[in-house]
C-alpha positions as a printed Julia matrix, in Angstrom:
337×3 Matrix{Float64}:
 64.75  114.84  140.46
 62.5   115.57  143.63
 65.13  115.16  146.21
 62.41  114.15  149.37
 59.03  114.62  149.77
 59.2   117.68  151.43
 60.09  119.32  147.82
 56.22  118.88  147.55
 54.7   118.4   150.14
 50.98  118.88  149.41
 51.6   116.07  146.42
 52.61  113.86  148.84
 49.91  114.49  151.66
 47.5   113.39  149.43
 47.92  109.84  149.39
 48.32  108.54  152.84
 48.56  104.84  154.1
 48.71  102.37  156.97
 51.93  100.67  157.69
 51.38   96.39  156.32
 53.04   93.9   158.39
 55.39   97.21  160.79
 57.15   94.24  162.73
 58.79   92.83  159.27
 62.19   93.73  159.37
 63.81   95.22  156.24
 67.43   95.59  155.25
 66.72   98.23  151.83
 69.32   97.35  150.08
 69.58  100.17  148.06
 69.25  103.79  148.9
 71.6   107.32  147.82
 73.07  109.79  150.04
 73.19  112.95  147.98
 75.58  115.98  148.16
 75.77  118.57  144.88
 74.5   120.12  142.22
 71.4   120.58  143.54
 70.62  116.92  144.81
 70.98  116.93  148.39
 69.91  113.83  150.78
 71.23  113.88  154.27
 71.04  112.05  157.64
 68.08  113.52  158.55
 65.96  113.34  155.29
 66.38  109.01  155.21
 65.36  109.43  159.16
 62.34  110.86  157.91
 61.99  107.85  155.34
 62.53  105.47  157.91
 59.84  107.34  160.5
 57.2   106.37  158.34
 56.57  102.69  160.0
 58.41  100.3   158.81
 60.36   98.22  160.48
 63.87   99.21  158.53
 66.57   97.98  160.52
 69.56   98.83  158.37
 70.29  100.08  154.44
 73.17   99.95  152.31
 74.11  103.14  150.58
 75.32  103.0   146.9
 77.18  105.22  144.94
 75.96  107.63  142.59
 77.62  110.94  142.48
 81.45  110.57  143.08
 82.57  112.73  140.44
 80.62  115.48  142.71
 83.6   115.12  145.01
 86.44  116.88  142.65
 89.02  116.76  145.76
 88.1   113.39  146.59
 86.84  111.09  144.2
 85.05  108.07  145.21
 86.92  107.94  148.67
 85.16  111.5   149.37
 82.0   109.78  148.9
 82.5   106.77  150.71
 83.79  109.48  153.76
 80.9   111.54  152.99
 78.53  108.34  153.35
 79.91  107.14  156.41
 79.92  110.04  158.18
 76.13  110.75  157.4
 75.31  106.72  158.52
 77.13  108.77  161.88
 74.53  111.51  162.14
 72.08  109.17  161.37
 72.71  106.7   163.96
 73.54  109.4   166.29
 69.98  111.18  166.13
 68.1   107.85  166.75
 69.66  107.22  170.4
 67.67  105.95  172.94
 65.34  104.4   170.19
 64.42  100.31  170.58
 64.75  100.14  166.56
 67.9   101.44  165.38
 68.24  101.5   161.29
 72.2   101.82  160.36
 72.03  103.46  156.53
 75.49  101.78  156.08
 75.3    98.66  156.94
 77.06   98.35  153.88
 78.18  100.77  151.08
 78.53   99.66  147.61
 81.85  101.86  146.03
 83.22  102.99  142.6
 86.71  102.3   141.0
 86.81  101.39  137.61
 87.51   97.96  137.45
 89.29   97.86  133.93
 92.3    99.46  135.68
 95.39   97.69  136.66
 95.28   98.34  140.6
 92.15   97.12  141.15
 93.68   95.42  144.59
 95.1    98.41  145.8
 91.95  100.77  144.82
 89.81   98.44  146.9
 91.56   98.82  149.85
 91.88  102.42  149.58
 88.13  102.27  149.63
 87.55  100.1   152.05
 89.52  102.25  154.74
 87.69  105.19  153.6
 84.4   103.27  154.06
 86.14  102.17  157.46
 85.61   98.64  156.25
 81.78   98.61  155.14
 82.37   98.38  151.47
 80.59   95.76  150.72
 80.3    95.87  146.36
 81.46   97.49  144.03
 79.26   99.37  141.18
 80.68  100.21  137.37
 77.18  101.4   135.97
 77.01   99.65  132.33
 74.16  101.42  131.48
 74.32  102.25  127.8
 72.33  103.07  124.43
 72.67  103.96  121.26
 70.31  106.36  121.49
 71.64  109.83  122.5
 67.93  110.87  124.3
 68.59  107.44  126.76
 71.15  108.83  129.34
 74.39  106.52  129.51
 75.75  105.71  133.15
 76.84  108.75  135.69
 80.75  107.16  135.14
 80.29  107.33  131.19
 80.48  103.62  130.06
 81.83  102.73  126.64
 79.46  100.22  124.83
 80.11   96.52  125.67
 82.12   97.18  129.29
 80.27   94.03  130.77
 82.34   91.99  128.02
 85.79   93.97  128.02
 88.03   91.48  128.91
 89.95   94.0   131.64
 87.03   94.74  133.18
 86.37   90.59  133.88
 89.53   90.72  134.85
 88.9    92.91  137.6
 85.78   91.6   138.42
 87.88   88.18  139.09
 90.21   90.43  141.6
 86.92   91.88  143.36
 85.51   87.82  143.73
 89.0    87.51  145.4
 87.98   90.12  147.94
 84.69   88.61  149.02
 82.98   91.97  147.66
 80.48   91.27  145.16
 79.76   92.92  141.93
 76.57   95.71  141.57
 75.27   96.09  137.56
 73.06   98.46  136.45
 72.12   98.07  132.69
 69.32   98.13  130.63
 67.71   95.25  129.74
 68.65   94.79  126.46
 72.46   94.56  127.5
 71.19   91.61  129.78
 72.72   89.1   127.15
 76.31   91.05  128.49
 75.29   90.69  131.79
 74.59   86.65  131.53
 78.15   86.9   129.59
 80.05   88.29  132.46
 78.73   86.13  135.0
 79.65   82.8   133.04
 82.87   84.08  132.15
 83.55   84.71  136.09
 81.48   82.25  138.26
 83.23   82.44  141.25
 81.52   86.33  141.29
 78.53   87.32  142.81
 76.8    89.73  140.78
 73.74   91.87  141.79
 71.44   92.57  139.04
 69.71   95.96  140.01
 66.62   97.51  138.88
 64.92   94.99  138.07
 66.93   94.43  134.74
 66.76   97.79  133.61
 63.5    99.07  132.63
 63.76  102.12  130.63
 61.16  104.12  129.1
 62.52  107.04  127.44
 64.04  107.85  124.42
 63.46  105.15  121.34
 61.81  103.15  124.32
 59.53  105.99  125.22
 55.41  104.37  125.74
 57.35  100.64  125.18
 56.99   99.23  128.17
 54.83   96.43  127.25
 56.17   95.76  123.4
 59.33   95.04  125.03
 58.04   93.1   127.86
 58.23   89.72  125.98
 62.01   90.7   125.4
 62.66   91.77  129.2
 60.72   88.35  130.53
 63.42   86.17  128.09
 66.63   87.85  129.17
 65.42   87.72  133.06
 64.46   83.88  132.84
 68.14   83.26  131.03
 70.05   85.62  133.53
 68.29   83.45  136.75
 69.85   80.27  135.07
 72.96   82.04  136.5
 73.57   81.01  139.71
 76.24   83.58  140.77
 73.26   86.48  140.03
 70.93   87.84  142.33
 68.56   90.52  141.13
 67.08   93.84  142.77
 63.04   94.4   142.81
 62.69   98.48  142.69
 63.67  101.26  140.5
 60.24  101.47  138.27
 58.86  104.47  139.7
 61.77  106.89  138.91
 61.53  108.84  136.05
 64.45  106.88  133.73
 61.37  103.99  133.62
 59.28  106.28  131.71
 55.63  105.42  133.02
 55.69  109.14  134.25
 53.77  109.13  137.44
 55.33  112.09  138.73
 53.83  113.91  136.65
 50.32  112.53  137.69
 47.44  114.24  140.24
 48.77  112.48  142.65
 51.46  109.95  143.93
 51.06  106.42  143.69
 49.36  104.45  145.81
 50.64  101.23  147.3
 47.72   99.66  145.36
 48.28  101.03  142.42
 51.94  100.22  142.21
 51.37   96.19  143.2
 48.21   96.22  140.39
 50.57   97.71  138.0
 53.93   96.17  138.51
 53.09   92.33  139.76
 53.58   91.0   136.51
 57.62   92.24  136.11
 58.19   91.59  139.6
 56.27   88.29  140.09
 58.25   87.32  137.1
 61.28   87.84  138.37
 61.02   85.82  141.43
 59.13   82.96  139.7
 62.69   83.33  137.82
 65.53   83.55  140.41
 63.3    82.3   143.53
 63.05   84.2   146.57
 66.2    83.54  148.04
 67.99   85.09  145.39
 65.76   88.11  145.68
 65.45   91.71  147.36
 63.38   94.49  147.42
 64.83   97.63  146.68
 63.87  101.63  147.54
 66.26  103.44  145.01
 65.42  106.46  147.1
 65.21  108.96  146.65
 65.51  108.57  143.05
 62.28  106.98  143.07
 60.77  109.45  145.66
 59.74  111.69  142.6
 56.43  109.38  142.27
 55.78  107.82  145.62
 56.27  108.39  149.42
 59.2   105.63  151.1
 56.53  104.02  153.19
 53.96  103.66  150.71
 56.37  101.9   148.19
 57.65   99.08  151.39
 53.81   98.44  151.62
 53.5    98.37  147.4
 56.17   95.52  148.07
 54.15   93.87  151.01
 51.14   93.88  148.61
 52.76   92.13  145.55
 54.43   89.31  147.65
 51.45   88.9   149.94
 50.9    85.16  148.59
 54.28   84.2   149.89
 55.12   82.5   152.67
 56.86   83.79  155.93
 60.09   82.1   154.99
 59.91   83.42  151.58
 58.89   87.32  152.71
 62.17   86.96  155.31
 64.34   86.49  152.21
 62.57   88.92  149.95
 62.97   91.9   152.78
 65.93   91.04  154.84
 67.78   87.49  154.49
 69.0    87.71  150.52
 70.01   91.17  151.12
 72.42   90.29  154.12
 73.49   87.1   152.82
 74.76   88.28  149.46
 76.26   91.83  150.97
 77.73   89.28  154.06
 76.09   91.7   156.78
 75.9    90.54  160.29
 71.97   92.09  160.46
């Protein structure tokens, strides 16, 4: 994984764009700070991100590396998190624009354990009281060449009855639920969130697109499939879903291994039909645009990809770009922003 653009830099120079719509605030609901084994992605290098234009005026940082903290766990990372969203914050004083990388932070504790309410607080204080979700990756496959979840998932965790359990005791906390899986363990997915409607579960990714593997160059066999479990997840109403997370390598299209990076045009003229889908599905309210970075920063530059998002919901209206950038993003995390 490229871990910024600076890892290749003349790549990067070559495709160069104007900022769409700068004055549109964004809340990116999902970025990684990075520590270990070789994947490093500090205050300074999301600065750089958010330098290139757009109007970002605060992020939420996910988990995605906490067994990289062997003396600390997931509370390491939450401390390691927060005290980057520090430096950050600290190096844009004076500035009219301020972006706050943790906003929120979305933790880890695996929720099939039996002191799920005691975990959470534990991570809250280490988040000093920005946790805002939790995230048990689901992400699995049968086949062994499609990578399974950084926190090892068993098949089926979506429909263990412990872990709804403990998704019921993180509803009680007000903290909402983060799910990445591949799309064909949407059907779990829809599962969970019937079972526990008083949840609110973020989709992320987009539903899982995966291109490698047994799914490597079948993107668009599978498309029919993907468009089906989307359109029967949205009938969910505790679900909201995450736009993003196509251009990283897991999706298999394999534009980092192109010429050149994308383009913002490209991207729309390639992607509109998943994402258009998707909020034709759930509606714009219950909708956000996602970075991933800078997991997807092997194949496009930050600021190109927020304008790749301008371009494919350019036919909406203001109301419905406010939700799609900002509003769905604070409402479901509960962020004053």
């Amino acid at each position: 994984m490229a871990r910024n653009p600076t890892d290749r830099p003349e790549w990067f120079a070559q495709v160069q764009e104007d900022v769409i719509e700068p004055e549109m605030p964004i809340l990116d609901p999902h970025f990684h700070f990075f520590t270990g084994r070789g994947h490093e992605f500090l205050a300074q290098n999301f600065l750089d991100y958010v330098d290139q234009g757009h109007k970002i005026v605060g992020a939420i940082h996910v988990e995605a590396n906490a067994d990289f903290f062997a003396g600390g766990g997931a509370c390491g990372e939450m401390r390691f998190a927060i005290n980057q969203g520090a430096i950050m914050r600290k190096l844009q004083q004076g500035r009219e624009t301020i972006c706050d990388p943790t906003s929120g932070v979305v933790g880890y504790t695996d929720l099939r354990g039996g002191e799920v309410e005691a975990e959470l607080e534990v991570l809250q204080e280490a988040a000093e009281n920005r946790l805002c979700a939790i995230r048990n990756s689901a992400a699995w496959d049968e086949d062994e060449k499609v990578p399974n979840g950084h926190t090892k998932p068993p098949q089926g965790l979506l429909i263990d009855p412990n872990f709804q359990k403990g998704i019921r005791q993180l509803a009680q906390k007000n903290l909402c639920f983060d799910s990445f899986c591949y799309f064909t363990q949407i059907p779990e997915l829809i599962a969970l969130a019937q079972a526990v409607p008083e949840a609110k579960i973020v989709c992320e990714h987009l539903g899982g697109i995966v291109g490698v593997g047994r799914y490597q160059d079948q993107q668009k066999a599978y498309f029919d499939q993907w468009r089906a479990n989307i359109s029967e997840l949205a009938t969910c109403e505790n679900v909201v879903i995450k736009l993003g997370a196509v251009a990283m390598s897991l999706s298999g299209f394999g534009w980092h291994k192109q010429g050149k990076p994308l383009g913002s045009n490209e991207y729309a003229d390639f992607y509109s039909p998943w994402f258009l889908h998707a909020i034709e599905a759930f509606g714009p309210e219950r909708c956000m645009f996602e970075s991933n970075f800078p997991v997807d920063g092997v194949s496009i530059s930050y600021g190109v990809l927020w304008n790749a998002f301008k371009r494919i919901a350019g036919s909406f209206s203001v109301d419905e770009k406010a939700f799609l950038f900002h509003k769905t993003a604070a409402t479901t995390y509960r962020l004053d922003i």
